[in-house]
Steps between C-alpha positions, in 0.01 A plus 500: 500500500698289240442390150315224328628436148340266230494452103333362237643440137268377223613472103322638210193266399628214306838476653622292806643639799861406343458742220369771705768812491436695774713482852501561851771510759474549848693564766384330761304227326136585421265314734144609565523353868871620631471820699804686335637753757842562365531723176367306146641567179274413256596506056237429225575497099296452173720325231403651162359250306642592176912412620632196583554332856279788608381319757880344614622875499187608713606264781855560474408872530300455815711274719764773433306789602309368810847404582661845467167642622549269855889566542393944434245656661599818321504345148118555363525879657769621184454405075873487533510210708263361350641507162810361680319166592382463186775544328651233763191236379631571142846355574362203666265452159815497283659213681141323512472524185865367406412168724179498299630455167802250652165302640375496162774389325582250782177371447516499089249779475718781397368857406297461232598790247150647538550499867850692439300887430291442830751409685742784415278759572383353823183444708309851641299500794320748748596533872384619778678470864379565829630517855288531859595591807310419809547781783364384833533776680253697298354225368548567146650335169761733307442395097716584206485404149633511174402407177600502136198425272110415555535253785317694799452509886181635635472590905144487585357573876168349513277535170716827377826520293755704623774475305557351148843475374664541226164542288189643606259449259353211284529746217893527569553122382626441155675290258874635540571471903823578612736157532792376664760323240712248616786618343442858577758638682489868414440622852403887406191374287417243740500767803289761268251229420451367891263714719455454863232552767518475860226573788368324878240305542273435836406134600236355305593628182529306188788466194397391173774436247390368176655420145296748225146314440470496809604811587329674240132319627590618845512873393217499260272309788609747778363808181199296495461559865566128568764362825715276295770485787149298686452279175871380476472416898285263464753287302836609693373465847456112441775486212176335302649478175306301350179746539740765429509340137162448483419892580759582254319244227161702497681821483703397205197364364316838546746706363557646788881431532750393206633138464863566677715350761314626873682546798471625839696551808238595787695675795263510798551694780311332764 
């Protein structure tokens, strides 16, 4: 038993895949044909639209979590740890963000005053992190997560849902999820805001982890007694992105999912 890990990343409709914000990191790199038998640390983030370098802070965010998440098996298991890493991301933002603006004015594109607000109250993004371990002698996975916003894992084992973490619901999404800032570096609210989830999983079983649209179609399909976890296979399996846009084009078109940045990390347990 080992791991299979794959992702897909596709912008909001009428953007190019430079100006999508969403991330992933993972630890080791995600490849849909590489049996994975040592532990994977896997990080996926939602830049919020509204800031700016959302998307620059999302993948700044990730590389340092997977990487924290890889070097700790124990991190994802306490909100204090958690809050620790992230707090550790925020410190690397600060000096990104000081060789930004030298870029900028090296280039003779300094901060444009209307720019200045922006980037003083820096970018906010969702997070989620998670970390499996492959035990041969009872051939199972150990899984733990944590998350700080709407950015979800789902553990399926065959057409049923298991486990959905941190929401549970399609009726639990709204407007005002919680976000990471990338200057935050108030540790308490960080750790009160973070939840974690841990649990085992048997060989054959499936990990979904998807950015909010898509997360928020999964639940609502699995109320409508659908097997979304099936549905996103199809796509992951084969890493066919380009009918994974195409799927996501009629349900846009439907109404059946909001124009937003989609992305999924499929962990697949054999």
């Amino acid at each position: 038993m080992g791991v299979f890990i794959s992702s897909l990343r596709v912008p909001k409709s009428g953007s190019t895949p430079r100006e999508c914000e969403d991330a992933v990191a993972a630890f080791p790199p995600a490849d849909p044909e590489t049996w994975l038998t040592d532990p994977v640390s896997v990080a996926i983030s939602d830049g919020a639209s509204e800031s700016l370098l959302a998307g620059e802070w999302a993948a700044l965010l990730t590389d340092s979590v997977v990487d924290a998440v890889r070097d700790d098996q124990y991190l994802l298991h306490d909100d204090r740890h958690v809050a620790s890493a992230l707090v550790d991301a925020a410190v690397q933002w600060r000096r990104w963000v000081g060789e930004y603006v030298a870029r900028r004015v090296g280039n003779g594109r300094p901060i444009a005053w209307y720019e200045r607000p922006k980037l003083d109250r820096g970018p906010h993004a969702t997070v989620l992190a998670a970390r499996f371990d492959h035990h041969p002698a009872s051939l199972s996975t150990s899984w733990t997560a944590a998350a700080l916003g709407d950015t979800c894992l789902f553990h399926t084992r065959g057409a049923r849902l298991l486990h959905a973490f941190p929401l549970e619901s399609a009726a639990a999404f709204g407007n005002s999820p919680g976000l990471v800032n990338g200057f935050s570096h108030d540790h308490a609210l960080l750790a009160h805001h973070v939840q974690t989830a841990s649990g085992t999983a048997d060989q054959g079983d499936q990990f979904f982890l998807c950015t909010d649209a898509l997360a928020a179609w999964f639940l609502a399909e699995t109320e409508r007694g659908g097997h979304p976890g099936e549905t996103l296979c199809n796509f992951t399996r084969s890493g066919d992105l380009a009918g994974f846009e195409t799927w996501l084009g009629d349900l846009r078109s439907a109404g059946a999912m909001g124009n937003d940045d989609v992305t999924v990390v499929h962990v697949d347990l054999g």
